[in-house]
PLY file of the C-alpha trace (Angstrom):
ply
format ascii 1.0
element vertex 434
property float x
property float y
property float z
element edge 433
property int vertex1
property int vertex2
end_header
0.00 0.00 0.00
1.25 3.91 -1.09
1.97 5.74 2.14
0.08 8.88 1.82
2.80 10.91 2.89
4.45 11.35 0.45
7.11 14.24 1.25
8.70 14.09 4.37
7.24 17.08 6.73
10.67 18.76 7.52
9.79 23.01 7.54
7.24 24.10 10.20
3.37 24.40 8.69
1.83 27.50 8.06
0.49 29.64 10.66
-3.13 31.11 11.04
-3.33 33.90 10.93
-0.49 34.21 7.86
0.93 37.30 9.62
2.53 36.39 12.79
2.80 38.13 15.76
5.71 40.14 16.12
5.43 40.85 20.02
3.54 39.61 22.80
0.96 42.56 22.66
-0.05 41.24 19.01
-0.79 37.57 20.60
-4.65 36.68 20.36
-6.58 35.48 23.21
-6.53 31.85 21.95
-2.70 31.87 21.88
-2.35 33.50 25.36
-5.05 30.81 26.94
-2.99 27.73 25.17
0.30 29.04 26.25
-1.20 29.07 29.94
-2.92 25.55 29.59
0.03 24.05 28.10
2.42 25.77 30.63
0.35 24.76 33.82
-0.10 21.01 32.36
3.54 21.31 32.47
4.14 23.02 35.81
2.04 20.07 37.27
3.85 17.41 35.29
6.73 18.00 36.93
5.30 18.05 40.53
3.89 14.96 40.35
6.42 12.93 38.31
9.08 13.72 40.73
7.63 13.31 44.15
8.46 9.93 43.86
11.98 10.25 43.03
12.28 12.06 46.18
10.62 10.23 48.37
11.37 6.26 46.65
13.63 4.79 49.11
12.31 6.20 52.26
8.33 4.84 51.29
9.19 1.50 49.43
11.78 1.20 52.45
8.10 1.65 54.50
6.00 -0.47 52.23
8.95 -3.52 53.04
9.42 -3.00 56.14
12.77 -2.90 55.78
15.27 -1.14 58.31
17.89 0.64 55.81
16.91 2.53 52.45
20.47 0.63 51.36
18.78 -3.07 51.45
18.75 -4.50 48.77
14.86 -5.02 48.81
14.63 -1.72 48.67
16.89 -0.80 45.79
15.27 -3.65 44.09
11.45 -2.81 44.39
12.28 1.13 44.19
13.54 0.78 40.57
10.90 -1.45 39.14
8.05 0.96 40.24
10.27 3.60 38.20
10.31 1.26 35.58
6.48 0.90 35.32
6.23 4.48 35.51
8.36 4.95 32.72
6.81 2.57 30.61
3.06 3.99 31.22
4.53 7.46 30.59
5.96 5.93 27.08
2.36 4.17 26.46
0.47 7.58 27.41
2.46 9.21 24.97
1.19 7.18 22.15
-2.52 6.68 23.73
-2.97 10.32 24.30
-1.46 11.39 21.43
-3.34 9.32 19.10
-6.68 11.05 21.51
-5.09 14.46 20.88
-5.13 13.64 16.71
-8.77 12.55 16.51
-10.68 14.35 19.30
-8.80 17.63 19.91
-5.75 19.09 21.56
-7.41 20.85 24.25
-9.78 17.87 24.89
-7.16 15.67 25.65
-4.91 17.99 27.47
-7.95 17.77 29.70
-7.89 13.92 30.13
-4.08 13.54 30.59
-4.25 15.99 33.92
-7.16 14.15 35.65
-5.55 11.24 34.71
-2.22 12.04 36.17
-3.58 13.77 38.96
-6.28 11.34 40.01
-3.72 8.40 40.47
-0.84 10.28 41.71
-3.47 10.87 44.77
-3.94 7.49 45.12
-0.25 6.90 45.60
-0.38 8.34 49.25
-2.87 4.91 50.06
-0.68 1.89 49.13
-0.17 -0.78 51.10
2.12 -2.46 49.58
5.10 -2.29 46.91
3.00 -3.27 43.94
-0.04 -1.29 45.30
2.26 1.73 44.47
3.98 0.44 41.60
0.18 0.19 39.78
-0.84 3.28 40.70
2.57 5.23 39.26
2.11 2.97 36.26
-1.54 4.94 35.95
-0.21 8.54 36.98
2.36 7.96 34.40
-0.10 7.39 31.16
-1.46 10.82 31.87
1.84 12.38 32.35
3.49 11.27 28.92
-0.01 12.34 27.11
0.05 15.59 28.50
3.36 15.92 26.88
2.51 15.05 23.48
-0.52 17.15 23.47
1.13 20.47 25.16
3.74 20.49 22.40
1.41 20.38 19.90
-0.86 22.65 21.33
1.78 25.37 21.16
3.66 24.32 17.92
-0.07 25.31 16.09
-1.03 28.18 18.04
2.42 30.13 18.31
4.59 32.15 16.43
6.59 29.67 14.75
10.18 31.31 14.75
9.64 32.10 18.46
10.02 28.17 18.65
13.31 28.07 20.52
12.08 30.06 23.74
8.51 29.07 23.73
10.59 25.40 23.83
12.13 27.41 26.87
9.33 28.95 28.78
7.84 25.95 28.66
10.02 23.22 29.96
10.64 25.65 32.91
7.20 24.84 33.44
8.44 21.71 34.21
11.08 22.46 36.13
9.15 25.01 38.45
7.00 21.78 39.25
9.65 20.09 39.94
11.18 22.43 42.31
7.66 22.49 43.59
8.21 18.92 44.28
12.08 19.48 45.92
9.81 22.24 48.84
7.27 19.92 49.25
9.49 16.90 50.41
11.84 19.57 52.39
9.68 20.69 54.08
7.66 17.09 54.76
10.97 15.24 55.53
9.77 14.81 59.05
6.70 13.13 58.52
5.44 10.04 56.68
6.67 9.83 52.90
3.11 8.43 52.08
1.74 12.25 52.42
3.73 14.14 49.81
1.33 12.52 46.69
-1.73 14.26 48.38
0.05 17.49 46.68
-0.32 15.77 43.37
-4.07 16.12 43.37
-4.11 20.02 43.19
-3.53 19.81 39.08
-6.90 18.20 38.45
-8.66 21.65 39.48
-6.94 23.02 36.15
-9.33 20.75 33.60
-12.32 22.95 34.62
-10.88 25.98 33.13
-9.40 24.15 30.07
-12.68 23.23 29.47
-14.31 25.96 28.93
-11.71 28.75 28.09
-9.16 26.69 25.85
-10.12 26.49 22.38
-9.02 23.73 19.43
-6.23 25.23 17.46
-7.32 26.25 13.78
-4.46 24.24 12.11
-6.20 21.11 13.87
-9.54 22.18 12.63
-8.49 22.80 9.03
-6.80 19.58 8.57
-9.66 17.79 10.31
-12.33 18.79 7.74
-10.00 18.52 4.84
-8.83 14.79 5.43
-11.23 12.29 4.51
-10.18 10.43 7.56
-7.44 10.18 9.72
-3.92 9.24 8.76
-3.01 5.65 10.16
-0.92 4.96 13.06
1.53 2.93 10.25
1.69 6.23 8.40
4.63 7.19 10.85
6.61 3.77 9.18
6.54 4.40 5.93
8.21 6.20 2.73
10.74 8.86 3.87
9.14 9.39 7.12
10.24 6.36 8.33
14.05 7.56 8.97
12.52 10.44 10.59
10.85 8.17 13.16
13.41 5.90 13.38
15.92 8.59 14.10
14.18 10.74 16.50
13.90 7.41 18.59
16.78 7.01 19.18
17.97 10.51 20.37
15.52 10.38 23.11
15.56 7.18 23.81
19.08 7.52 24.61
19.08 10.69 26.28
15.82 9.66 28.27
17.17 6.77 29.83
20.79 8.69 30.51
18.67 11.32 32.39
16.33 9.45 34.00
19.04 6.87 35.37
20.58 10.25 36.80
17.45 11.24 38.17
16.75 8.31 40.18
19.74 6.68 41.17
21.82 9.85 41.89
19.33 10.11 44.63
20.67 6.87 46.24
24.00 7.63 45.66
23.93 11.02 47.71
22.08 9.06 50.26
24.98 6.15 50.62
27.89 9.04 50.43
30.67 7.61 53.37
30.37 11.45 54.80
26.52 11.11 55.29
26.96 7.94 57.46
26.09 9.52 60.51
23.29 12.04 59.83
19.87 11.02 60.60
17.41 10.22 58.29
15.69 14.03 57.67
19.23 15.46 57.32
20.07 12.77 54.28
16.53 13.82 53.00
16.61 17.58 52.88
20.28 17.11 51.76
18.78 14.96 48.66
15.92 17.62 47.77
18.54 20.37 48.25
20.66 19.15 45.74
17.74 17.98 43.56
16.83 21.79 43.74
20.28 22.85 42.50
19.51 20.42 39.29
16.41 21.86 38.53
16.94 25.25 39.00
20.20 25.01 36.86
18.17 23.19 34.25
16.03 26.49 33.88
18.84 28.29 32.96
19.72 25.70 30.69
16.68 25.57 28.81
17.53 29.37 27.85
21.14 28.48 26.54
19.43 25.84 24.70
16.97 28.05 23.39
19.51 30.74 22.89
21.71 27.91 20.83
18.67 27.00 18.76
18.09 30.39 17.45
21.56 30.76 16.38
22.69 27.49 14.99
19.18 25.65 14.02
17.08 22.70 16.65
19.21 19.45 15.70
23.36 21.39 15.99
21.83 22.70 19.42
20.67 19.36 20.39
23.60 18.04 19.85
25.91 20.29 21.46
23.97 20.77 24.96
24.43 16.40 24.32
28.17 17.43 24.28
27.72 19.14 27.32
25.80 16.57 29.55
28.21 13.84 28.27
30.86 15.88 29.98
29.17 16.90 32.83
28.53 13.19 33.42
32.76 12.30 33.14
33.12 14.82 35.42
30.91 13.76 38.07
31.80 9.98 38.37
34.47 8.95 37.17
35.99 9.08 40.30
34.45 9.09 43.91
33.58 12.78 45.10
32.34 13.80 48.36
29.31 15.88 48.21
31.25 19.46 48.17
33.22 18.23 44.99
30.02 16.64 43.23
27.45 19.35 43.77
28.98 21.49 41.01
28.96 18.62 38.72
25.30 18.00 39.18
24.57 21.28 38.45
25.77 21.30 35.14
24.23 18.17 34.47
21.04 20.38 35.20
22.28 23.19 32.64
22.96 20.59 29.82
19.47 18.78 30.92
17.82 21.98 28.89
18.32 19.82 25.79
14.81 18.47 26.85
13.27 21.52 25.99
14.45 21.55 22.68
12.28 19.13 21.67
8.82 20.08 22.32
8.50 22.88 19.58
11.21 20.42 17.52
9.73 17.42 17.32
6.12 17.92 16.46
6.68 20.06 13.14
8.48 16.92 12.06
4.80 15.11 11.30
1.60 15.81 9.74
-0.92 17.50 11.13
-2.98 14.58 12.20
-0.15 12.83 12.97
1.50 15.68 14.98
0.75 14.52 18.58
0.58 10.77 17.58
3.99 11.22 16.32
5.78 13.14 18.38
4.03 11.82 21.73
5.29 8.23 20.14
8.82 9.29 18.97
9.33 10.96 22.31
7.78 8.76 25.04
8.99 5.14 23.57
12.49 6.38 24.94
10.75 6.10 28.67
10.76 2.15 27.82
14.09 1.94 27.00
14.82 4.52 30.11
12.80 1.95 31.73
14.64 -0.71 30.98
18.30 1.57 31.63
17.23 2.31 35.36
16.88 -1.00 36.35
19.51 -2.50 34.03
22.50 0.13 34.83
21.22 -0.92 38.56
22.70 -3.59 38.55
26.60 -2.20 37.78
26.01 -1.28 41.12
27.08 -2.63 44.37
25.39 -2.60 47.53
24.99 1.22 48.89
27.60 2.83 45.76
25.78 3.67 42.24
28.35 5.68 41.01
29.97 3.06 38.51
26.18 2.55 37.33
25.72 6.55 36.27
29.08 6.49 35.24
28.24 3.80 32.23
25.22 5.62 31.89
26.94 8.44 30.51
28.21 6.57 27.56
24.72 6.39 25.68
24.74 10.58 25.43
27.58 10.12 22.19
25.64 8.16 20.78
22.49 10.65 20.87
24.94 12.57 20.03
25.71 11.21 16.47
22.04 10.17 15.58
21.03 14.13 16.89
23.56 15.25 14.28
22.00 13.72 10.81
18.12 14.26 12.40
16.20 17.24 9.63
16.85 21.00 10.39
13.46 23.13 10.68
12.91 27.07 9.43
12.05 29.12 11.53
10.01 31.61 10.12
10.94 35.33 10.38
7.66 36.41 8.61
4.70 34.81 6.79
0 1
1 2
2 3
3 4
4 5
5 6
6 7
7 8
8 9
9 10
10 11
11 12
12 13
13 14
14 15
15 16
16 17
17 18
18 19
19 20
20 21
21 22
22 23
23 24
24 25
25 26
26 27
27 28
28 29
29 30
30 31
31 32
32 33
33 34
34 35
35 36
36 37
37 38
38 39
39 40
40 41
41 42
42 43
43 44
44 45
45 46
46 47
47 48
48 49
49 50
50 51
51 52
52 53
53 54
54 55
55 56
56 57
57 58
58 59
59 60
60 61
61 62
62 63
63 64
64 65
65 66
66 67
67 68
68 69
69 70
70 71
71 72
72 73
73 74
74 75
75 76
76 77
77 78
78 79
79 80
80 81
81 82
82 83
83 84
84 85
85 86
86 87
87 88
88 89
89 90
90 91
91 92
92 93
93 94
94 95
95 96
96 97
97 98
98 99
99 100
100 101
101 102
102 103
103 104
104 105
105 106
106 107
107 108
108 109
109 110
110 111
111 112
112 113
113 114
114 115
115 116
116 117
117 118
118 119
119 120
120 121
121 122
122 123
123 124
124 125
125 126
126 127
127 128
128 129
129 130
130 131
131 132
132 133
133 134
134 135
135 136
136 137
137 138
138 139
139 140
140 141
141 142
142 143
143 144
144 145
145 146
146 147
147 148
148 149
149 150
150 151
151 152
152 153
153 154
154 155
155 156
156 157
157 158
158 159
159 160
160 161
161 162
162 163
163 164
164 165
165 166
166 167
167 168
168 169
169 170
170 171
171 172
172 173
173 174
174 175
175 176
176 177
177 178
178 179
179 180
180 181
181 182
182 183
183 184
184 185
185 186
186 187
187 188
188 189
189 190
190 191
191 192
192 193
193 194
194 195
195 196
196 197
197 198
198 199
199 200
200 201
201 202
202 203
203 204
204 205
205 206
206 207
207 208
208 209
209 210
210 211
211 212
212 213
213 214
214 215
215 216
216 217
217 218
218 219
219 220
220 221
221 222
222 223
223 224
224 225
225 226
226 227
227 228
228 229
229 230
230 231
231 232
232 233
233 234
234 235
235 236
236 237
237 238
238 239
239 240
240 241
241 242
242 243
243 244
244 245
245 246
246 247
247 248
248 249
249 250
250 251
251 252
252 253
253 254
254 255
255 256
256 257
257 258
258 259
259 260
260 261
261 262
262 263
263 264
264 265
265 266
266 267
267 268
268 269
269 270
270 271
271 272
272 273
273 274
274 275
275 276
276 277
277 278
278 279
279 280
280 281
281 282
282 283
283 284
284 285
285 286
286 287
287 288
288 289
289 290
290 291
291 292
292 293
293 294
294 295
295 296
296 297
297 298
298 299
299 300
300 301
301 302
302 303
303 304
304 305
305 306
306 307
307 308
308 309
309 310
310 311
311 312
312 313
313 314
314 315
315 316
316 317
317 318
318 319
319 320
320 321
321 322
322 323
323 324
324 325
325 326
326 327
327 328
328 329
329 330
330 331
331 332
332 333
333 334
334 335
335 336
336 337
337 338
338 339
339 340
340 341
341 342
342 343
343 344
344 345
345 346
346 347
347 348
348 349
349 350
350 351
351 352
352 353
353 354
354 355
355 356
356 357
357 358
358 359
359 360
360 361
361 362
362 363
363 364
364 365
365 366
366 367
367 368
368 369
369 370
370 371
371 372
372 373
373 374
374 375
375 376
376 377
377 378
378 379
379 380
380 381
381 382
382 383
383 384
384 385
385 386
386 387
387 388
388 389
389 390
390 391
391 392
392 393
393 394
394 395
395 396
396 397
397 398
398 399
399 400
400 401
401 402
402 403
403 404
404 405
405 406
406 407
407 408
408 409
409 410
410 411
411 412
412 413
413 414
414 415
415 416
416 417
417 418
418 419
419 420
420 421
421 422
422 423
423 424
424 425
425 426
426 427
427 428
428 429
429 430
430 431
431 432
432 433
């Protein structure tokens, strides 16, 4: 069968109106209210993805009733919950996004919140390991939708050569949530770990106002009544598209699982530091969201270097030079053993580099059709949380007992690699006027 693609969808689509805006004063209503849904969905996002991370050892530890968050049990259990959140995040990339292609951007944007919001909740009332582990798995559909559909959102609504900081201003949403996340655990350290997800039910008081003041972008609209019906799923396989797909897979799935191997196991190896040994419990915790905090607020800045990058040297050179950077960052920080004063620098330029994540929100969806956009980038994007999925618990095991810096310090060695494949991806236009 003929693929009906039959060019592949490399430049960024028209905009509606064919003027852009040339300042924020010129912005329409509609723009301004998807820019604030899209940034919010974000801002949540990040909350409730991350109070996990923060909290893992401490409540599986609970769940096990084990006596160290070093046992073995604990590492064990801790990961494959972050697995199955990974892995729903990947499929909720691809369910939503197909949802976000045939219903509606702002409809599904809708659906991914409660959905994440609703079962991050439920996470404060497990009772056991795989209790918790299910209801992550759930959270995590809805949190790797509301990607797909946020990106797209703004990629059809925007200014199109503002792409690099709207890519910006919109992972900070992110990273605001996730800082969010660091105060919330700070300031909780004292109490049962169980608690913190209770936060992660505020985000579901957002839909209501999506609802009824978000409308569907235009660009969605045209395409809809133009197509006869809706592209296949298999469209995204075929003809020239296909290296396009194949490509962008593997540049996040390799960054993906580099970061989120950082993410979760850096924790535990600032918890099992020899100069730690002798704090109590809430000192190692407010230590771990302290640093976490440094991360995240270094990754702001380093979503506007990557943004800054992008609109001087094009999406895919940028991409692969804040890759360059994280690769680097990652040498620095274990290759040898550091003690916390020596490390902390490290980490935060991991954070900086970490604004390559940005990058791709207003990079990858241009790359597909219309009614294909979410489907395709939500896919292309969130099948790298499978392999990350995968990398957590597999990099694990490099680890000994209570030391996982030889695991982050493989780790590091996929980042090249995204490197190289980030290198030969398409370049986009950016648009100075229509």
């Amino acid at each position: 069968m003929k693929s009906s693609l039959q060019t592949p969808p490399v430049s960024v689509p028209s905009a509606v109106p064919k003027r852009e805006a040339q300042s924020l004063q010129e912005l329409t209503p509609q723009q301004w209210k998807s820019g604030i849904a899209a940034w919010l969905g974000w801002l949540f996002d990040g909350l409730d993805m991350h109070l996990y991370t923060l909290v893992a050892a401490p409540f599986v530890m609970q769940l096990l009733l084990a006596s160290s968050p070093a046992d073995p049990l604990v590492k064990q259990y801790s990961s494959w919950i972050q697995a199955a959140f990974l892995i729903g995040w990947a499929l909720g990339g691809s369910f939503f996004g197909r949802v976000g292609d045939l219903l509606g951007r702002s409809r599904a944007l809708s659906l991914t919140i409660v959905t994440y919001a609703v079962f991050t909740g439920l996470s404060s009332f497990a009772q056991t390991w795989w209790h918790l582990l299910i209801f992550r798995f759930l959270a995590a559909l809805g949190i790797g939708g509301e990607w797909a559909v946020g990106s797209s959102l703004l990629s059809e609504t925007w200014p199109k050569r503002w792409g690099p900081w709207v890519a910006a201003v919109l992972q900070t949403g992110v990273n605001i949530g996730v800082l969010l996340a660091c105060i919330t655990t700070y300031f909780m350290a004292g109490h049962n770990p169980r608690w913190v997800f209770l936060v992660g039910i505020l985000p579901a008081l957002l839909v209501f106002w999506i609802r009824r003041a978000v409308p569907e972008p235009e660009e969605w609209h045209r395409a809809k009544s133009e197509a006869r019906q809706s592209p296949p799923v298999l469209d995204l396989f075929r003809g020239e598209v296909l290296p396009i797909s194949v490509k962008t897979i593997l540049v996040c799935s390799l960054t993906l699982t580099a970061w989120w191997a950082f993410q979760f196991w850096n924790q535990q190896h600032l918890r099992n530091l020899p100069e730690l040994a002798s704090w109590t419990v809430q000192e190692r915790e407010q230590l771990v969201s302290k640093s976490f905090f440094i991360v995240i607020a270094s990754s702001i800045f380093g979503n506007f270097l990557a943004g800054w990058l992008a609109s001087l040297i094009g999406f895919r050179r940028s991409i692969a030079l804040m890759c360059l950077g994280m690769f680097v960052s990652f040498m620095g920080a274990y290759a040898v053993p550091r003690d916390y004063g020596a490390l902390i620098a490290w980490l935060a330029l991991i954070g900086l580099f970490s604004g390559v994540f940005g990058l791709f929100t207003m990079y990858l969806p241009p790359l597909f059709p219309t009614l294909l956009r979410t489907t395709g980038a939500g896919f292309c994007y969130n099948i790298g949380r499978i392999a990350a999925a995968f990398g957590t618990v597999f990099f694990g095991l490099f680890s000994k007992v209570g030391d996982f810096r030889v695991a982050l310090f493989y780790v590091g060695f996929l980042i090249p690699l995204a490197l190289v494949f980030a290198w030969i991806l398409p370049d986009l236009k950016l648009s100075k006027t229509e």
